[in-house]
OpenMM code with the backbone's topology and positions (N, CA, C; nanometers):
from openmm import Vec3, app, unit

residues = "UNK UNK UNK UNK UNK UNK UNK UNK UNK UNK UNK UNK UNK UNK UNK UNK UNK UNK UNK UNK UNK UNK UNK UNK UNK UNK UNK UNK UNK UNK UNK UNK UNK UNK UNK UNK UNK UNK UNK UNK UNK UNK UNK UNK UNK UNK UNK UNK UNK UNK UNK UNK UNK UNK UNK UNK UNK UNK UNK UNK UNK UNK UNK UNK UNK UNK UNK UNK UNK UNK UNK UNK UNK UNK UNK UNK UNK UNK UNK UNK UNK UNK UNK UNK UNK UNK UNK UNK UNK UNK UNK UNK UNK UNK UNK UNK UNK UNK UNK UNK UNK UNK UNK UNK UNK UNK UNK UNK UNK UNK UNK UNK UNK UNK UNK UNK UNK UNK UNK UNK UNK UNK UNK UNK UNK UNK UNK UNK UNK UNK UNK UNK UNK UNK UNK UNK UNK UNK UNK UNK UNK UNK UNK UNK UNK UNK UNK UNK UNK UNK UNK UNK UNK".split()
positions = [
    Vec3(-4.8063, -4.5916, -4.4316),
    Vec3(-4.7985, -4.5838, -4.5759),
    Vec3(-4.6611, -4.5330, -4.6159),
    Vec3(-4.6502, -4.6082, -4.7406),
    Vec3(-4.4794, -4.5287, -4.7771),
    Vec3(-4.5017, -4.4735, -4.9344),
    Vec3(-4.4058, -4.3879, -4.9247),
    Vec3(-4.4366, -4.2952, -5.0333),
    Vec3(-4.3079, -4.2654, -5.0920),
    Vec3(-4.2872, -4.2944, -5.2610),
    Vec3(-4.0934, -4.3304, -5.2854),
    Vec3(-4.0894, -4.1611, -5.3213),
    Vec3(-3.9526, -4.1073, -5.3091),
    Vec3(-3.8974, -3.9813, -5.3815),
    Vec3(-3.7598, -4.0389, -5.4680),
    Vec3(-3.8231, -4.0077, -5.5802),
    Vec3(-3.7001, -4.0648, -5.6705),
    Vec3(-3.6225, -3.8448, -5.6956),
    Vec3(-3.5174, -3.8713, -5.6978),
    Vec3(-3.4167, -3.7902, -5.6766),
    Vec3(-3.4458, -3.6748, -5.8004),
    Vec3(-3.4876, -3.6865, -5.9245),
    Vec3(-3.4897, -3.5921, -5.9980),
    Vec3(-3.6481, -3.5747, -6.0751),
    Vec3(-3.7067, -3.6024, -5.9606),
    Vec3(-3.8694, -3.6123, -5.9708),
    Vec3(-3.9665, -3.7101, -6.0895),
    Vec3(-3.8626, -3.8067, -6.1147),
    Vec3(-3.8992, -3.8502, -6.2394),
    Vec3(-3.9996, -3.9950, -6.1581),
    Vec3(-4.0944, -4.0180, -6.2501),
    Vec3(-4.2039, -4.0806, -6.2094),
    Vec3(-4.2056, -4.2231, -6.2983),
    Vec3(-4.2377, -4.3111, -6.2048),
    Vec3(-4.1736, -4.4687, -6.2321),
    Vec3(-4.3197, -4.5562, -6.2651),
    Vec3(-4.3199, -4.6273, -6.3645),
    Vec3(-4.4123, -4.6973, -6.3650),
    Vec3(-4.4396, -4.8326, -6.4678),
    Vec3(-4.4803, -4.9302, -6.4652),
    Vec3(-4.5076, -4.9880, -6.5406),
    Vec3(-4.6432, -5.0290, -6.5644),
    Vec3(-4.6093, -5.1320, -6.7103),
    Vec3(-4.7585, -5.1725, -6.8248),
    Vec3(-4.8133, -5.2496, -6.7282),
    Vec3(-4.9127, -5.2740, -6.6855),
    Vec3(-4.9367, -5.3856, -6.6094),
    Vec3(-4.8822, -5.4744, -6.5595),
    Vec3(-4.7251, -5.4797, -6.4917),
    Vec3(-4.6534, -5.5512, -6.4730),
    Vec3(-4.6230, -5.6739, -6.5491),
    Vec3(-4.6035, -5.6297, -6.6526),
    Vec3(-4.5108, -5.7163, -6.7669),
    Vec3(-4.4048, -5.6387, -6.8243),
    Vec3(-4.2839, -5.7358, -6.8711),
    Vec3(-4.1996, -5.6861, -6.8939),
    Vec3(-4.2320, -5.6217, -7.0673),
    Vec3(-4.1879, -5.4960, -7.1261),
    Vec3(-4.2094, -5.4999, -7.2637),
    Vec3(-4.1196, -5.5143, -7.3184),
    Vec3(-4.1036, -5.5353, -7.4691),
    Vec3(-4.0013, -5.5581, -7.5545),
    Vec3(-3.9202, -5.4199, -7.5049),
    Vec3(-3.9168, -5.3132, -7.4847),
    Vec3(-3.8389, -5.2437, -7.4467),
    Vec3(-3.7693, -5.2176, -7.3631),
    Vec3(-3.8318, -5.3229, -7.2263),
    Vec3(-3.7047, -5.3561, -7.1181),
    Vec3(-3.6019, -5.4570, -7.2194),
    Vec3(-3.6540, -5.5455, -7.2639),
    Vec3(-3.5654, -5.6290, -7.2938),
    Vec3(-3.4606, -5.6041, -7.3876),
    Vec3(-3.5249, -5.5037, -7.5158),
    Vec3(-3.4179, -5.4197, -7.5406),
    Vec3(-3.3376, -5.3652, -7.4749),
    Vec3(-3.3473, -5.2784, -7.3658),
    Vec3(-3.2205, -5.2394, -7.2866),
    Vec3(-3.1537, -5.3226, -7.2340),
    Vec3(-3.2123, -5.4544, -7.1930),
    Vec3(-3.1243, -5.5283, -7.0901),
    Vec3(-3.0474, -5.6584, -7.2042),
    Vec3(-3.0583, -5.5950, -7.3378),
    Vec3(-2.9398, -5.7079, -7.4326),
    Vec3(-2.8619, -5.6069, -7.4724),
    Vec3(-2.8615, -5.4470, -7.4833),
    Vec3(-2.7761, -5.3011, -7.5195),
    Vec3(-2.7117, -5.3524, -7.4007),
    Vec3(-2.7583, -5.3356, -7.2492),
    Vec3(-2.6584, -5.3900, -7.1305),
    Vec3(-2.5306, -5.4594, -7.1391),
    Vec3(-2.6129, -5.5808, -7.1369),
    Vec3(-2.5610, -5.7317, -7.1733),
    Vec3(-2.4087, -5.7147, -7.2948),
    Vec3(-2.4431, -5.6718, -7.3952),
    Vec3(-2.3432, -5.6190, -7.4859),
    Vec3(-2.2678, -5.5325, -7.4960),
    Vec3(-2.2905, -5.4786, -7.4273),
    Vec3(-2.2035, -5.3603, -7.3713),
    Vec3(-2.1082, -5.4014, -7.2428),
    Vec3(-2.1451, -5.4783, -7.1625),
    Vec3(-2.1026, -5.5412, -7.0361),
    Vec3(-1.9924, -5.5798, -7.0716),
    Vec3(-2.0301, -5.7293, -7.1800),
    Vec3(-1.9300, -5.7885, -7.2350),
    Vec3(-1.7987, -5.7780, -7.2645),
    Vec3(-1.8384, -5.6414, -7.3883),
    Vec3(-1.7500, -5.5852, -7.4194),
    Vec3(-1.6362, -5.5080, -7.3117),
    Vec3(-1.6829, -5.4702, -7.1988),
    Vec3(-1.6336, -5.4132, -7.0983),
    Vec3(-1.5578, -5.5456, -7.0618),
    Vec3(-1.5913, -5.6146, -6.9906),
    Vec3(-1.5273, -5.7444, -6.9156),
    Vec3(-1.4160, -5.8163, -7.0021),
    Vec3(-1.4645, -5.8418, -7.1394),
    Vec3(-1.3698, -5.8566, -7.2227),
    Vec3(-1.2274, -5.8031, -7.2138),
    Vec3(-1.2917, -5.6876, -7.2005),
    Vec3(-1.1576, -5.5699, -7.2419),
    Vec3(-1.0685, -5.5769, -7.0931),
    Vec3(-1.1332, -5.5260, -7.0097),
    Vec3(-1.0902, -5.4855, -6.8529),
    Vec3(-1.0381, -5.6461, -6.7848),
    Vec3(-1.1284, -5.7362, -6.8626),
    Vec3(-1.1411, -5.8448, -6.7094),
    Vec3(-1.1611, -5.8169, -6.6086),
    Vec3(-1.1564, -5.9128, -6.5120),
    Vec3(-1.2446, -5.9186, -6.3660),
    Vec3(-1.1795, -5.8191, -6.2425),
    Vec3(-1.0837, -5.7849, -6.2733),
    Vec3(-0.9817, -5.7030, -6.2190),
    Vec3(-1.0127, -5.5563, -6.1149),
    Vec3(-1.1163, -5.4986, -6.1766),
    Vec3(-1.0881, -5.3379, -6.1800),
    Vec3(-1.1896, -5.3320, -6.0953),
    Vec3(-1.2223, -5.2226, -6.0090),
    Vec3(-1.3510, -5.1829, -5.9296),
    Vec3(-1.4328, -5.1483, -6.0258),
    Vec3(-1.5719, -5.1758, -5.8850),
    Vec3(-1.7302, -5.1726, -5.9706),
    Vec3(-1.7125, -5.0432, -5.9953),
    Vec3(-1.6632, -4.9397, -5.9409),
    Vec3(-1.6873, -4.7885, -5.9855),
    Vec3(-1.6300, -4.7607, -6.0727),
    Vec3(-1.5420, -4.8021, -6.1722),
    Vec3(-1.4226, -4.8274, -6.2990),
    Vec3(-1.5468, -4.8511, -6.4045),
    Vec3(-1.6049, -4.9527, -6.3963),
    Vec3(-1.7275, -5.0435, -6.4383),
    Vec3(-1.8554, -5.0257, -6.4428),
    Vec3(-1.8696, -4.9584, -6.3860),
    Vec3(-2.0179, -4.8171, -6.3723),
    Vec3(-1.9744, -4.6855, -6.5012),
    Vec3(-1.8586, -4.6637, -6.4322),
    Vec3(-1.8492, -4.5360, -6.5346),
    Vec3(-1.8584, -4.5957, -6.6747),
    Vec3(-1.7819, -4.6795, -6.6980),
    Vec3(-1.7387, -4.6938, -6.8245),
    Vec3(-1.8978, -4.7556, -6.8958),
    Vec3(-1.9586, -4.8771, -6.8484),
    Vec3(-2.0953, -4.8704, -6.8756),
    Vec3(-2.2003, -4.7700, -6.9138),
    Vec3(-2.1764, -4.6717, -6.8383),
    Vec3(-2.2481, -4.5293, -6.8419),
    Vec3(-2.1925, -4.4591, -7.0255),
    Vec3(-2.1147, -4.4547, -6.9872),
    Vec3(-2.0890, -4.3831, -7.1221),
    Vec3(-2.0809, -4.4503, -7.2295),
    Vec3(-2.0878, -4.6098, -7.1856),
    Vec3(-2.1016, -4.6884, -7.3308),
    Vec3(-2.2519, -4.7092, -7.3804),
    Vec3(-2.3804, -4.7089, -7.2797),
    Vec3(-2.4599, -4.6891, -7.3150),
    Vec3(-2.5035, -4.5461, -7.3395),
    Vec3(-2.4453, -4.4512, -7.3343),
    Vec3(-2.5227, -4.3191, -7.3538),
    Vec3(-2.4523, -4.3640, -7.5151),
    Vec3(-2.3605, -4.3974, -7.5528),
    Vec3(-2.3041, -4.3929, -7.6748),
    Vec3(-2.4191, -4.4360, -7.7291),
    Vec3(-2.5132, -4.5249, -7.7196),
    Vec3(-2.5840, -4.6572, -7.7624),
    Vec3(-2.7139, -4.5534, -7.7958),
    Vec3(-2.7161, -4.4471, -7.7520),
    Vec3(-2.8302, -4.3501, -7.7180),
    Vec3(-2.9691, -4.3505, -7.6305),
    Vec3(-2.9048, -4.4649, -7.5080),
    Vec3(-2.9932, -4.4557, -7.4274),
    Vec3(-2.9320, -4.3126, -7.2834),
    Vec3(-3.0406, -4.3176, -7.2428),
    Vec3(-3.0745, -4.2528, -7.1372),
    Vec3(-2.9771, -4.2867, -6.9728),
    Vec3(-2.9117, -4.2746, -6.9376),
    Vec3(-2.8786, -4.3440, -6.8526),
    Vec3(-2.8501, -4.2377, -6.6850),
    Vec3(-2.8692, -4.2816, -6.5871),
    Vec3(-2.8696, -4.1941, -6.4690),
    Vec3(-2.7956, -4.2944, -6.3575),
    Vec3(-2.6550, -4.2419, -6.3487),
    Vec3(-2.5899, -4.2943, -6.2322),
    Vec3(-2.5995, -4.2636, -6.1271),
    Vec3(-2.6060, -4.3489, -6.0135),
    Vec3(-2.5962, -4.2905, -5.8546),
    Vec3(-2.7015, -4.2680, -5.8540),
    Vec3(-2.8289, -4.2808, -5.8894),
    Vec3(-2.9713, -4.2037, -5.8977),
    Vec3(-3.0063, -4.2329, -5.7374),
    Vec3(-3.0311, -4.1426, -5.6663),
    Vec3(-3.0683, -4.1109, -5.5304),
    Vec3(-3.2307, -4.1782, -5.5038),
    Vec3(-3.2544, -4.2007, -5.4519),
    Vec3(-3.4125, -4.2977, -5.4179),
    Vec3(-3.4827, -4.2505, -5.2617),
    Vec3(-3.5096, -4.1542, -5.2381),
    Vec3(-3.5642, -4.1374, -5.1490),
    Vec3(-3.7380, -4.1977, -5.0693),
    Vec3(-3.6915, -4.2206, -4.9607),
    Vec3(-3.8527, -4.2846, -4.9092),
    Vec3(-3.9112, -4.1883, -4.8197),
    Vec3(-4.0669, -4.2195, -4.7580),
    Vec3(-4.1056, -4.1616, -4.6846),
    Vec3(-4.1746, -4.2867, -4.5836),
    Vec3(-4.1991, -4.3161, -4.4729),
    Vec3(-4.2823, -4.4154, -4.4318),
    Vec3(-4.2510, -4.3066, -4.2604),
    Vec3(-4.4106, -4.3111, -4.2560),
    Vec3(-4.4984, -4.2881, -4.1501),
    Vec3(-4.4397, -4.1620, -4.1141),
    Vec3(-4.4724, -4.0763, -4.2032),
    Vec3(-4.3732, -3.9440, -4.1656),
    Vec3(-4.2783, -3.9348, -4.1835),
    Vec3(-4.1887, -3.9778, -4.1776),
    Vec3(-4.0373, -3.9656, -4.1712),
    Vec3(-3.9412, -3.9889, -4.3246),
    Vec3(-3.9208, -3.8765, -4.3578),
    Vec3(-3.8413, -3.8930, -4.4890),
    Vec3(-3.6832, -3.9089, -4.4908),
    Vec3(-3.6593, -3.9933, -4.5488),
    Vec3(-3.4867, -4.0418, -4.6014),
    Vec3(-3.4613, -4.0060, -4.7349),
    Vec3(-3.4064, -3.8338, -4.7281),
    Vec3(-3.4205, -3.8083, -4.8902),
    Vec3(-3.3219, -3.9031, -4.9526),
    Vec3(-3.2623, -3.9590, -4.9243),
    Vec3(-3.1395, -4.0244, -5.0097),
    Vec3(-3.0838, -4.2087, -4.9398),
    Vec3(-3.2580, -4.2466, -4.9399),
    Vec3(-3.2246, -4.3894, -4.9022),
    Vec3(-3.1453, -4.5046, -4.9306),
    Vec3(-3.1385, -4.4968, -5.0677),
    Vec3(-3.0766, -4.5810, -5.1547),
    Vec3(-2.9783, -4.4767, -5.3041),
    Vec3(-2.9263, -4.5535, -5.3005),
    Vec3(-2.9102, -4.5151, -5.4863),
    Vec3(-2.8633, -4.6433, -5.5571),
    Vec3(-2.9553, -4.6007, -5.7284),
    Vec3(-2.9126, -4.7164, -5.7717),
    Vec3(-2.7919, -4.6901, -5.8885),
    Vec3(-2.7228, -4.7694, -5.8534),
    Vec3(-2.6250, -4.7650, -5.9450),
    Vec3(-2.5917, -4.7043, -6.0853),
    Vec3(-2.7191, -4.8150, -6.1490),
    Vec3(-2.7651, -4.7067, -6.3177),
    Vec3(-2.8742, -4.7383, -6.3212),
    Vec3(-2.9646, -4.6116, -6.3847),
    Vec3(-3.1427, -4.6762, -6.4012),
    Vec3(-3.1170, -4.6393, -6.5578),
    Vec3(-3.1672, -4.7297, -6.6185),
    Vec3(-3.1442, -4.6937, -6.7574),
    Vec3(-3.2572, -4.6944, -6.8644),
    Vec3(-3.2852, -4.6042, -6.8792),
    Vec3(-3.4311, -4.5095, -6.9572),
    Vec3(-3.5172, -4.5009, -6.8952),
    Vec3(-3.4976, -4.5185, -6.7315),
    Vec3(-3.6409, -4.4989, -6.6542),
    Vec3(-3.6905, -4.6060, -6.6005),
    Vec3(-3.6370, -4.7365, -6.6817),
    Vec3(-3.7053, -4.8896, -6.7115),
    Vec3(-3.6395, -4.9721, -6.6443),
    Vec3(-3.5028, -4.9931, -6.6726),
    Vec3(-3.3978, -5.0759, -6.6231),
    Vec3(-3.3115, -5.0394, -6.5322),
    Vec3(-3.3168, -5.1196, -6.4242),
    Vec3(-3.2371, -5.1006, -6.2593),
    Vec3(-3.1032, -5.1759, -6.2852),
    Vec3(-2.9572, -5.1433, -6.2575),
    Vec3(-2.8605, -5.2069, -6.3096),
    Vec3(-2.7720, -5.1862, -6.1443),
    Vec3(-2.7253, -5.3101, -6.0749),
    Vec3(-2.7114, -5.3073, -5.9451),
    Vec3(-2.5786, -5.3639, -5.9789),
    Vec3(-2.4231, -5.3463, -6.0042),
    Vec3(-2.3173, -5.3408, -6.0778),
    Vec3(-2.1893, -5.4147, -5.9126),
    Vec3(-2.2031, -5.5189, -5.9700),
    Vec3(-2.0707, -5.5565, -5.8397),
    Vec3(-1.9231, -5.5731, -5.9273),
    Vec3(-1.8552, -5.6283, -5.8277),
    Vec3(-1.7059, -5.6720, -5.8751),
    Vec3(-1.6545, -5.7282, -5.7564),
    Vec3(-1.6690, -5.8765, -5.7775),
    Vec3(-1.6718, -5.9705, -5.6843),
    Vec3(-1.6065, -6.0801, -5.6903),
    Vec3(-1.5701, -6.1939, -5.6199),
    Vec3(-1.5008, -6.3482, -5.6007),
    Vec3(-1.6207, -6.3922, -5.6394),
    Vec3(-1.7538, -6.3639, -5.5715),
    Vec3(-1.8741, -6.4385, -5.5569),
    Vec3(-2.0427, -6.3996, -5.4881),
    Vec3(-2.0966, -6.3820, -5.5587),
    Vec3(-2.2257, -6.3165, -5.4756),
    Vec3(-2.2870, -6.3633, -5.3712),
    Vec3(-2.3924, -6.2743, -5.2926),
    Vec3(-2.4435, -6.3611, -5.2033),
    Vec3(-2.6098, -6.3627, -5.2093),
    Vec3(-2.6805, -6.4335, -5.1525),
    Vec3(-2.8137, -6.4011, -5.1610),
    Vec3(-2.8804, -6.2589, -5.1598),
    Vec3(-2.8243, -6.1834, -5.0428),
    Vec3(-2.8501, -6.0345, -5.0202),
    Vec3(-2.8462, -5.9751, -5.1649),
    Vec3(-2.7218, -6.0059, -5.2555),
    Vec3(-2.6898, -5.8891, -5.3617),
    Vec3(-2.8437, -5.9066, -5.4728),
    Vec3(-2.8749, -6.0193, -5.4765),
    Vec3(-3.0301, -6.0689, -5.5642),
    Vec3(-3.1587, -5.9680, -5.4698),
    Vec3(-3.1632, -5.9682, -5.3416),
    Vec3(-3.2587, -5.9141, -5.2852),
    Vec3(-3.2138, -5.7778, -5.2850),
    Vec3(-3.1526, -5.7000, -5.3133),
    Vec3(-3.1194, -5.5699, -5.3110),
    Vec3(-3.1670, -5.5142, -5.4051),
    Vec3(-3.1653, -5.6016, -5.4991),
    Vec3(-3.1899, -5.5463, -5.6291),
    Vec3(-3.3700, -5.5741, -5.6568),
    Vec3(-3.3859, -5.6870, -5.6268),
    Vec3(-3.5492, -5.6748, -5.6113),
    Vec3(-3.5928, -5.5964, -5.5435),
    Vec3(-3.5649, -5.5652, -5.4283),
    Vec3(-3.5740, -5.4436, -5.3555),
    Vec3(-3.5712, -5.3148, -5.4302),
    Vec3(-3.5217, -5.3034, -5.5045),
    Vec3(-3.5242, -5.1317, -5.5526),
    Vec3(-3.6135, -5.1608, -5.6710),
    Vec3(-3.6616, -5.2955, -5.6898),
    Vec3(-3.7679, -5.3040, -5.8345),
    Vec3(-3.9101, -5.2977, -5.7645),
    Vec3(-3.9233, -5.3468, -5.6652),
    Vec3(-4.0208, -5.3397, -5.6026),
    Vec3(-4.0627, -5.1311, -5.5709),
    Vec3(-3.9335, -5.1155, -5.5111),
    Vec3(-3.9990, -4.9488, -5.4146),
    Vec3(-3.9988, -4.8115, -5.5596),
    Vec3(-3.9100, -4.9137, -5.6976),
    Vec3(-3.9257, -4.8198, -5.7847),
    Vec3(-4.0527, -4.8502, -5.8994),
    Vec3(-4.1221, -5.0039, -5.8626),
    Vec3(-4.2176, -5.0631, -5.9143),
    Vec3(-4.2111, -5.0612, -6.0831),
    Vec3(-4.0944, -5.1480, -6.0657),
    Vec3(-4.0161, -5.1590, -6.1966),
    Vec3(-4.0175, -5.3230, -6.2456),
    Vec3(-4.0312, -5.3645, -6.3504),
    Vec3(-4.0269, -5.5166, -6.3226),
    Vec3(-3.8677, -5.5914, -6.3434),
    Vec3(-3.7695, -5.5326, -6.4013),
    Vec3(-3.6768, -5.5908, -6.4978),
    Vec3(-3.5471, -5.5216, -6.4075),
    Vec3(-3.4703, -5.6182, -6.3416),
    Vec3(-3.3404, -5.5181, -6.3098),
    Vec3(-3.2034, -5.6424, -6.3604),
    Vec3(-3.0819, -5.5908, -6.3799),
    Vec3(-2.9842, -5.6692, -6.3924),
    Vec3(-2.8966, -5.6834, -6.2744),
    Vec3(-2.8444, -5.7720, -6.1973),
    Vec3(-2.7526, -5.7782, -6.0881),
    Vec3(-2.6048, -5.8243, -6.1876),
    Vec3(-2.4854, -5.7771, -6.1866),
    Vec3(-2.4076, -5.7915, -6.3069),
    Vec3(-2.2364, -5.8009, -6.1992),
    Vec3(-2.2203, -5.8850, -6.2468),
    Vec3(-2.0713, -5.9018, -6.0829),
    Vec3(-1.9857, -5.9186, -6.2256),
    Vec3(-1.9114, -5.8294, -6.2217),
    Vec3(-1.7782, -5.8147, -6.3154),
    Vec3(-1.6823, -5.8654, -6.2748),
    Vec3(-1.6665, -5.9555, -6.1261),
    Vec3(-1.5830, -6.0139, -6.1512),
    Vec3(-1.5917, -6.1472, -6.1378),
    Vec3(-1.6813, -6.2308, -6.1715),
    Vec3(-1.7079, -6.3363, -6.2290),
    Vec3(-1.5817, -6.3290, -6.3581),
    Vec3(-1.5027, -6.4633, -6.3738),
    Vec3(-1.4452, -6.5087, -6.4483),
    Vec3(-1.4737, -6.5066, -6.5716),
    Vec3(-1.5999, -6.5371, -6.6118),
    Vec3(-1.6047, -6.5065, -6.7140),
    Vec3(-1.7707, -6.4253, -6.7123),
    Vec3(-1.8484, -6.3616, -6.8381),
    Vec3(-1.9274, -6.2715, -6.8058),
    Vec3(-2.0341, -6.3467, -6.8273),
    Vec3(-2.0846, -6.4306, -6.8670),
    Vec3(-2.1878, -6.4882, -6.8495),
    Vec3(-2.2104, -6.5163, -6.7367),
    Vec3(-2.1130, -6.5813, -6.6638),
    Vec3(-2.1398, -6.6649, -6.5401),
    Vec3(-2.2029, -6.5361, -6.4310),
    Vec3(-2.1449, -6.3664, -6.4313),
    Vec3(-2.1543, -6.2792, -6.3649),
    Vec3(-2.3093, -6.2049, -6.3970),
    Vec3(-2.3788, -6.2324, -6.4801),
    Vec3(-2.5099, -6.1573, -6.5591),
    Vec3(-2.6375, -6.2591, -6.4913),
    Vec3(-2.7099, -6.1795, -6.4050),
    Vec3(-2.8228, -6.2300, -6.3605),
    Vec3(-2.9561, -6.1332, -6.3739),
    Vec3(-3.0854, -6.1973, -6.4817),
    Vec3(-3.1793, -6.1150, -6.4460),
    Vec3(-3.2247, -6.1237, -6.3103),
    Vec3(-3.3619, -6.0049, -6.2709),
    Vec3(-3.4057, -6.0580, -6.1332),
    Vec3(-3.5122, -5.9759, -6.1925),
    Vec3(-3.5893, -6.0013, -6.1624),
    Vec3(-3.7675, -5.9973, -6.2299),
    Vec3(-3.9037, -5.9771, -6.1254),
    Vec3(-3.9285, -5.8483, -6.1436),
    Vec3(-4.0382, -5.7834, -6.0031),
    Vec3(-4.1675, -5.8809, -6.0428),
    Vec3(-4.1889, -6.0052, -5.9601),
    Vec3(-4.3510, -5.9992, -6.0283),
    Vec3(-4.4615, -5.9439, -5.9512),
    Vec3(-4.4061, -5.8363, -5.8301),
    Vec3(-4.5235, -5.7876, -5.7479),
    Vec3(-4.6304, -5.6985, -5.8399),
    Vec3(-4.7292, -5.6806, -5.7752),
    Vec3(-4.7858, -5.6085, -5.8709),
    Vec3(-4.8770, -5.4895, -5.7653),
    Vec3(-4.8258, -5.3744, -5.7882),
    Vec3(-4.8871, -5.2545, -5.7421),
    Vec3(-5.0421, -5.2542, -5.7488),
    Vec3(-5.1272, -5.2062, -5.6230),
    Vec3(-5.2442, -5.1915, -5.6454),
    Vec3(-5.2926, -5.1056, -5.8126),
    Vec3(-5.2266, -5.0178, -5.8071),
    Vec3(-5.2420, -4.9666, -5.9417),
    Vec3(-5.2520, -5.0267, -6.0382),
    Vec3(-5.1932, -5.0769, -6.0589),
    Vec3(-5.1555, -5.1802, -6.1829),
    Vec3(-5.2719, -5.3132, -6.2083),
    Vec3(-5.3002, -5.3246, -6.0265),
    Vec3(-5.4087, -5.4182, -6.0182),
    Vec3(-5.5220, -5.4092, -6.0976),
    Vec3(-5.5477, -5.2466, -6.0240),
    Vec3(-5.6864, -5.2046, -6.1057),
    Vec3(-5.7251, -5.1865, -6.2428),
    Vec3(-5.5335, -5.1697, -6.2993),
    Vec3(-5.6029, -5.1633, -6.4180),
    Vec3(-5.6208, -5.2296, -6.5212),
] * unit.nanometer
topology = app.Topology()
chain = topology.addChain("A")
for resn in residues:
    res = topology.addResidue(resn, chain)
    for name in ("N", "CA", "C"):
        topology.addAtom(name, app.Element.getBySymbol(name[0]), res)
C-alpha cells in the first residue's frame, strides 16, 4: 500500500473526479498570466526565471500558490520524505509542471499525470516556455483515474 505525504500537511482531494469550474478558472488565470510572461521574456530564459515570475504573477491574481511543493511517499514501509516536487500547485487544485525547452518528450506528459494521479488531482498544466510561440507550449493533461474514494462516493 502507498500512502502520499504532501510537504506542508495539506490534504488533496477531489469532487468525484470531475474537473470544477474552479480548476478551470485557475488554469485560464495560468494560461494568462503565462502569456503575458512569454510575451514579455520569450523563449529564452530558464524554467526557474519562469516559475518565479509565474509565482508572483499569480499570487498578484490572489491565488494561492506553493512552489517547489515537496511530495513525499510511503510504499511498503519505506518513506521518501521528499519524492517529488511540483513545480507550482496552485490553490491546492492545479499541478503546474513548467519546462523551457526546443521540444518535449512523452515522459514530460507522464510526469505530470503522475503527480495528478499520487496527488489525486484531476487538472494539471505541462507549459514549455520555450515553445516559439505560447500556445504551441500550453498542454492540459487530465487525471481520469478515479480513487476508490471517490468511487464510493
Amino acid at each position: 500500500m502507498m500512502h502520499i505525504l504532501l510537504g506542508s500537511g495539506t490534504k488533496q482531494s477531489r469532487e468525484q473526479g470531475m474537473l470544477t469550474m474552479k480548476e478551470e478558472q485557475i488554469a485560464r488565470a495560468v494560461v494568462h498570466e503565462g502569456f503575458a510572461l512569454h510575451r514579455e521574456f520569450g523563449p529564452g530564459m530558464l524554467e526557474n526565471v519562469y516559475e518565479a515570475f509565474l509565482e508572483i504573477r499569480l499570487r498578484e491574481q490572489g491565488l494561492q500558490v506553493e512552489r517547489q511543493k515537496p511530495v513525499g511517499l510511503v510504499f511498503e514501509g519505506v518513506e521518501i520524505k521528499e519524492a517529488f516536487r511540483v513545480d507550482l500547485l496552485v490553490e491546492q487544485r492545479l499541478v503546474l509542471e513548467l519546462k523551457s525547452l526546443d521540444k518535449l518528450a512523452p515522459v514530460h506528459f507522464k510526469q505530470v499525470l503522475t503527480y495528478l494521479k499520487i496527488l489525486d488531482l484531476p487538472l494539471g498544466l505541462l507549459v514549455n516556455f520555450g515553445a516559439p510561440m505560447f500556445k504551441e507550449g500550453v498542454h492540459r493533461v487530465v487525471n481520469n483515474h478515479r480513487t476508490a474514494a471517490a468511487r464510493s462516493g
